[in-house]
C-alpha positions as a Markdown table, in Angstrom:
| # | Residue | x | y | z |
|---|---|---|---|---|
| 1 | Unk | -30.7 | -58.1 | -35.8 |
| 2 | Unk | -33.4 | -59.5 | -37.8 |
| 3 | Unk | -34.5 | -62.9 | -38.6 |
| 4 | Unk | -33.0 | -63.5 | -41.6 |
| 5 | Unk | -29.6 | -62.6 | -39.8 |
| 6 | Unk | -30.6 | -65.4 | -37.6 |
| 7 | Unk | -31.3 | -68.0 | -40.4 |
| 8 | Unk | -28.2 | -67.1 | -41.7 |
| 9 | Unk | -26.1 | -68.1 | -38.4 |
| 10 | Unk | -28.2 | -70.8 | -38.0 |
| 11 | Unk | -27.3 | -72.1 | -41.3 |
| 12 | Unk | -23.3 | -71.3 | -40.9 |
| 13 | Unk | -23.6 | -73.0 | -37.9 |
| 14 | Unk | -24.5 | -76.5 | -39.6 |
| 15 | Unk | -22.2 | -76.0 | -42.0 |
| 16 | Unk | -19.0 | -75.6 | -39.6 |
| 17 | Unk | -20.7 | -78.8 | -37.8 |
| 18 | Unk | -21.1 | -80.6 | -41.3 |
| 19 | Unk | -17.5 | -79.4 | -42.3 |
| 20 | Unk | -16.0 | -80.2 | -39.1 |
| 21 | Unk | -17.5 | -84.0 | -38.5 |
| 22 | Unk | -16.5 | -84.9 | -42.2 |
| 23 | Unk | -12.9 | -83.9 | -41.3 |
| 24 | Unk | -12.8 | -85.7 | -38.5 |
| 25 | Unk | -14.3 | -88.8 | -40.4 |
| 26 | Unk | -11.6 | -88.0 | -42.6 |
| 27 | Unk | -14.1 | -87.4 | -45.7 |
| 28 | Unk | -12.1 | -84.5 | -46.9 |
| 29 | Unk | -14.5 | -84.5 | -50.5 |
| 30 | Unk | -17.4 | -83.4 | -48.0 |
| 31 | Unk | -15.7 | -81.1 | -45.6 |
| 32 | Unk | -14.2 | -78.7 | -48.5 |
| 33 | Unk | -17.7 | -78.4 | -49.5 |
| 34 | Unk | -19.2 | -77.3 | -46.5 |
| 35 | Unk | -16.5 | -75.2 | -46.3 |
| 36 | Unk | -17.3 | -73.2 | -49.0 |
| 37 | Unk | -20.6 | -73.5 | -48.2 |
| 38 | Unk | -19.3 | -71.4 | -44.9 |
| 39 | Unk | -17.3 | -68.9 | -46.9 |
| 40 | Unk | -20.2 | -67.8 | -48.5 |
| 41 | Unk | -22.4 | -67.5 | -45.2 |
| 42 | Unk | -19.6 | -65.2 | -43.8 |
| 43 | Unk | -20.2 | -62.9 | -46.5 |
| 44 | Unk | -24.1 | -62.6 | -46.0 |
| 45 | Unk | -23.3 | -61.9 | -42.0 |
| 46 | Unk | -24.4 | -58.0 | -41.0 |
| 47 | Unk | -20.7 | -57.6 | -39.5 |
| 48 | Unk | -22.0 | -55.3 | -36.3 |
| 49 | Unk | -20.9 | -57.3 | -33.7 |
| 50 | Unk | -19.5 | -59.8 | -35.5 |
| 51 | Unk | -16.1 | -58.8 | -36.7 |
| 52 | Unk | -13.5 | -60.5 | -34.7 |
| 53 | Unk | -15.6 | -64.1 | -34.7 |
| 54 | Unk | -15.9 | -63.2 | -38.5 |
| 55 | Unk | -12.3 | -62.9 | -38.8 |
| 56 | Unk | -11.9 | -65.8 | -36.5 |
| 57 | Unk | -13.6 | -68.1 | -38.1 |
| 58 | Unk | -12.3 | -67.1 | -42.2 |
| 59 | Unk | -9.0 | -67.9 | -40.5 |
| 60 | Unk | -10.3 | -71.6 | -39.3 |
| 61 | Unk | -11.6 | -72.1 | -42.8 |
| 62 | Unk | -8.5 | -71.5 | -44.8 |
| 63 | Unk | -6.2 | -73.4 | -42.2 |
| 64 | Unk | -5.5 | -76.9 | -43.3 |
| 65 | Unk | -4.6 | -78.4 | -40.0 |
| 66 | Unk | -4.6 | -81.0 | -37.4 |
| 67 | Unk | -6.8 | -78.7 | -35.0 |
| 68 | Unk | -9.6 | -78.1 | -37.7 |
| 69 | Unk | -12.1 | -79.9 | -37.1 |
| 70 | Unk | -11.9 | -79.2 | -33.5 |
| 71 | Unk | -12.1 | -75.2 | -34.4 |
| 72 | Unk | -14.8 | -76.2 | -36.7 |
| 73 | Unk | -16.9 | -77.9 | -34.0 |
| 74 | Unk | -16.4 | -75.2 | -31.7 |
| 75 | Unk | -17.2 | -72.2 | -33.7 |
| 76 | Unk | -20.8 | -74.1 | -35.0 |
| 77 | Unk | -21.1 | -74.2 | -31.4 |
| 78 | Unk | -20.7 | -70.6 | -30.7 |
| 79 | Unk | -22.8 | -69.7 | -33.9 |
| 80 | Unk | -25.5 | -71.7 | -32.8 |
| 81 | Unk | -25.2 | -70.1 | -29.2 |
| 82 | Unk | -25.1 | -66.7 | -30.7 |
| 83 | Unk | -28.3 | -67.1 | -33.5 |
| 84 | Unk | -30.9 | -68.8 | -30.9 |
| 85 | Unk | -29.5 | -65.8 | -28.4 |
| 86 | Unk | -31.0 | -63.4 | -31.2 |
């Protein structure tokens, strides 16, 4: 995978953590932006290897749910894990 493939998750990866702390601060304004902000990343991910957490995630954005920003912090997580693994 090359570098820019890891900038890319690196990025996604603060934008589920940025979407996912202003939900839980309850700044919904902020969070639906860096939640688009995420739908976009998605679509610039190389998809080898990364379809189900792709999928995954796409469903955590379009949910509007208690469990959000919990999913949201987890999968910026797992991002994060997965780019500085690269």
């Amino acid at each position: 995978m090359s570098g820019n493939q890891q900038i890319i998750l690196q990025s996604l990866s603060m934008d589920l953590l940025r979407a996912g702390l202003g939900r839980h601060r309850g700044s919904h304004k902020l969070a639906d932006r860096f939640i688009e902000e995420a739908k976009k990343r998605l679509g610039e991910i190389e998809t080898a290897g990364h379809t189900q957490l792709i999928t995954d995630i796409s469903a955590v954005l379009s949910a509007n749910s208690d469990r959000q920003a919990e999913d949201l912090l987890m999968y910026s997580t797992l991002i994060r894990n997965r780019a500085s693994a690269l």
